[in-house]
N, C-alpha and C positions, 0 to 999 in steps of 0.2 A: 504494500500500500504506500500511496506516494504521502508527501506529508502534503499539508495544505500551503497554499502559495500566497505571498504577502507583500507589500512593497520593499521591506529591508531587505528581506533574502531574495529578491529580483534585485534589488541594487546591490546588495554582495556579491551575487552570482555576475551581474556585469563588471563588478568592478577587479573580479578575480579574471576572468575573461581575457578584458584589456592589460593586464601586470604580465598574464601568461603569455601575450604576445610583447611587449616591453608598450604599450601603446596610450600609458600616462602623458608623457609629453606631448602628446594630439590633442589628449581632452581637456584643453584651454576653454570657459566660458566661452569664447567667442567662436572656437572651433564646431564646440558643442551647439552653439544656438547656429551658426549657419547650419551644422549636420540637420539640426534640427528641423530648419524651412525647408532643404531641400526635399527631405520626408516628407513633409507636409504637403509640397508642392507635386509629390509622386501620389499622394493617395489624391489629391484635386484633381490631377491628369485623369483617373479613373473615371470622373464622376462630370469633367467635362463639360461633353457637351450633349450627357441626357437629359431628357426629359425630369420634373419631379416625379413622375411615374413610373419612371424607368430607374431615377434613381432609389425608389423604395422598394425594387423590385430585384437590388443588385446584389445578394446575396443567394439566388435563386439557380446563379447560374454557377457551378464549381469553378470553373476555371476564375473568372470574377471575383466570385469571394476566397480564394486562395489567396490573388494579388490585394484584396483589400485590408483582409486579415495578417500579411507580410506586411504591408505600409503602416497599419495599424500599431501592430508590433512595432516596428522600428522610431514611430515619432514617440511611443512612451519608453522605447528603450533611449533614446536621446534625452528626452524629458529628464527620467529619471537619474540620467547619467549628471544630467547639470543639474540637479538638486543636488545628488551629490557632493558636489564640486564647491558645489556655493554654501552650501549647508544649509539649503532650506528644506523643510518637511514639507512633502507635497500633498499631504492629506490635511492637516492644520494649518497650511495654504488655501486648500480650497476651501477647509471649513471655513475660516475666516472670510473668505473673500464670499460665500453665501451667505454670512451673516450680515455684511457690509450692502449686498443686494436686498437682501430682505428690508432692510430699513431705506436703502436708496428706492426701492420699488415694490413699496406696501401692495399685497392683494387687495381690491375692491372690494 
């Protein structure tokens, strides 16, 4: 049985990863936020130039959600790598920053 998967030991597991190829001196913040967009910019390439219907229907097809599901992967393996780096928590980051939403944009 596998253990259960979490954000620390996804970013220990990357950050043992990159040491195992010598690949600390890469993952500069700024190295990291461009790896970053350019990910980003790979799963938008995806998503294009369908339709909205097409785009809520892009998982349907295997080959598709293989590449969306690798893009996927890669902007929070990035993500997560520049939290590391910088030392932010990326879950009491988003907490925070919903919390700061809820008050900037109260429910009716």
């Amino acid at each position: 049985m596998t253990e259960p998967l979490d954000v620390a030991k996804l970013q220990r597991r990357l950050a043992e990863f990159a040491a195992a190829r010598d690949w600390q001196p890469y993952h500069t913040p700024k190295n990291l936020v461009a790896a970053l967009s350019v990910e980003a910019s790979e799963l938008v390439e995806i998503f294009q130039w369908l339709t909205p219907e097409e785009s809520a229907r892009v998982m349907d097809d295997p080959g598709t959600a293989h590449r969306v599901t690798d893009e996927i992967a890669d902007v929070l393996a990035y993500l997560l790598q520049l939290c590391e780096v910088l030392g932010v928590d990326p879950l009491a980051a988003l907490d925070a920053k919903i919390d700061r939403n809820e008050r900037r944009f109260p429910a009716p």
